[in-house]
Each structure stands twice: as C-alpha cells, then as structure tokens.
C-alpha positions as a Markdown table, in Angstrom:
| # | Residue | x | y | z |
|---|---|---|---|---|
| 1 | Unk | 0.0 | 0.0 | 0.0 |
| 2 | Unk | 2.8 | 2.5 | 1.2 |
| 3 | Unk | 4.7 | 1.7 | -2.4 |
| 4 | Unk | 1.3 | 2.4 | -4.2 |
| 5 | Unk | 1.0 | 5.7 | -2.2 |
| 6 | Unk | 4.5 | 7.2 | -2.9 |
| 7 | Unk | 4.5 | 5.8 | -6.6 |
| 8 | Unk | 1.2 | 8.2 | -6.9 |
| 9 | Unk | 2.8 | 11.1 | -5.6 |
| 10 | Unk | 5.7 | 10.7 | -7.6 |
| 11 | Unk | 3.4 | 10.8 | -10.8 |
| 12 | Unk | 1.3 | 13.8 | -9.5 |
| 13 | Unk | 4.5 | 15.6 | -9.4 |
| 14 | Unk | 5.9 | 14.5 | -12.7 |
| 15 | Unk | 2.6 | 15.4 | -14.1 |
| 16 | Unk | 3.1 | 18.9 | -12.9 |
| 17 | Unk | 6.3 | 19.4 | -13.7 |
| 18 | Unk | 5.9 | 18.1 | -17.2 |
| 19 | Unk | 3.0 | 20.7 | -17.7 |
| 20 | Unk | 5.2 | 23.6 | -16.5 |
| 21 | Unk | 7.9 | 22.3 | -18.8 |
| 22 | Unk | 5.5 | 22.5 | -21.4 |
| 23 | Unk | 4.3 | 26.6 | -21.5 |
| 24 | Unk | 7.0 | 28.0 | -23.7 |
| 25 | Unk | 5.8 | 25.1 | -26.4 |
| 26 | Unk | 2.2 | 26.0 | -25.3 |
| 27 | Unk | 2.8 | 30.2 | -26.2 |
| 28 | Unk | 4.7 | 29.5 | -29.2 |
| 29 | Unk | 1.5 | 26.7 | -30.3 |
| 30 | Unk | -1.8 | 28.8 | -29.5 |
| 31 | Unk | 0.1 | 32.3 | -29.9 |
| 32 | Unk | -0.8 | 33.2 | -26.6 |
| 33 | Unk | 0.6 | 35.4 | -23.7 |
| 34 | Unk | 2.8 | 34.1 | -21.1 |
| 35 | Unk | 0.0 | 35.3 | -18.2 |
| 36 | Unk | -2.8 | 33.1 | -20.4 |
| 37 | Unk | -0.8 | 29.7 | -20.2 |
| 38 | Unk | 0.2 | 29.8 | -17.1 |
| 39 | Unk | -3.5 | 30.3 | -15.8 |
| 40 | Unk | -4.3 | 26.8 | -17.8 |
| 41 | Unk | -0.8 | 25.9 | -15.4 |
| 42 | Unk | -3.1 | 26.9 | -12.4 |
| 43 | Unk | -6.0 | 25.5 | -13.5 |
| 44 | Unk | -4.1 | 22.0 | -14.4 |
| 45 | Unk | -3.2 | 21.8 | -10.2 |
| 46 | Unk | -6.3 | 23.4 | -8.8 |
| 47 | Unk | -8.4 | 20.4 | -10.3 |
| 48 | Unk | -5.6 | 17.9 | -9.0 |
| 49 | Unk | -6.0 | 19.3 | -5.8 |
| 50 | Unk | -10.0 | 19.3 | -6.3 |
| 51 | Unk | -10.0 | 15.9 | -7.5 |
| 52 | Unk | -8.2 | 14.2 | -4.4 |
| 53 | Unk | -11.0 | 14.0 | -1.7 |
| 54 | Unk | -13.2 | 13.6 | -4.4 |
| 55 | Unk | -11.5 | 10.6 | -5.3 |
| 56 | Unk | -11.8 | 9.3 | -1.3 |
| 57 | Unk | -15.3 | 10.0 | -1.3 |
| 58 | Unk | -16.0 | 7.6 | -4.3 |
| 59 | Unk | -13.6 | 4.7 | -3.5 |
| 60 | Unk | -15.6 | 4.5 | 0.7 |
| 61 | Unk | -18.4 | 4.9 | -1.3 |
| 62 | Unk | -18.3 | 2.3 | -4.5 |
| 63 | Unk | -16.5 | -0.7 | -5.3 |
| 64 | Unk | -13.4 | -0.5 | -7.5 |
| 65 | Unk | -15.1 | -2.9 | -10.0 |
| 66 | Unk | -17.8 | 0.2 | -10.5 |
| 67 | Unk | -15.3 | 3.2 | -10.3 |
| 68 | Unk | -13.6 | 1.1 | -13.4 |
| 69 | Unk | -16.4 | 0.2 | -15.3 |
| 70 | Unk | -18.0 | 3.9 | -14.8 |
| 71 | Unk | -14.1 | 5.7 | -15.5 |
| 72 | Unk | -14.3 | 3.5 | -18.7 |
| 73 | Unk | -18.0 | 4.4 | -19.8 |
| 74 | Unk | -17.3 | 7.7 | -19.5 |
| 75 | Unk | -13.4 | 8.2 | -21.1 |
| 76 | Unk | -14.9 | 5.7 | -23.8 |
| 77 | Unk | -17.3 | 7.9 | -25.4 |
C-alpha cells in the first residue's frame, strides 16, 4: 500500500512538472501570452488538488469494480 502511495505522488509531481515544462511550447503553439498559459498551469493543479477528496469519497463509497467500469464508460465515449 505504502509503495502504491508514494508511486502516486511521484506521478502527480511528474505530471506537474511536465505541464510547466511544457508553457514556452504552449505560447509558441496557441500564440498566446505568457500570463494566459500559465492560468491553464493553475487551472491543471487546482483540479488535482479538487479531484483528491473527491477521489476518497467515491472509493468509501463504491467498489473499485464500479469506479472502473463507470471511469471507462465515460473516457470511452
């Protein structure tokens, strides 16, 4: 469980690294300001953050059989 746990965090933080390594590519893409891309930055950890108690409330809540099936139904369409 404790290996699952840290392997997690290390991926949240890669993921938010990798996005803020990604704004100069972002500007130069969608010809935007510096100020707008790093608001979709902002954006990227404040539903992170969001998501994480959500995410507690649905595994006490449903079985992980469900959360699968219902992540898949919905990423599928």
């Amino acid at each position: 469980m404790v290996i699952t746990l840290m392997i997690g965090s290390f991926v949240a933080i890669l993921n938010q690294t990798l996005m803020i390594s990604a704004l100069p590519t972002l500007m130069h893409e969608f010809d935007v300001p510096s100020s707008t891309v790093q608001w979709l930055a902002t954006g990227f950890m404040l539903t992170n953050g969001i998501m994480i108690p959500i995410t507690a409330f649905l595994i006490e809540t449903f079985t992980t059989r469900q959360l699968f099936l219902y992540a898949m139904g919905i990423f599928a369409e």
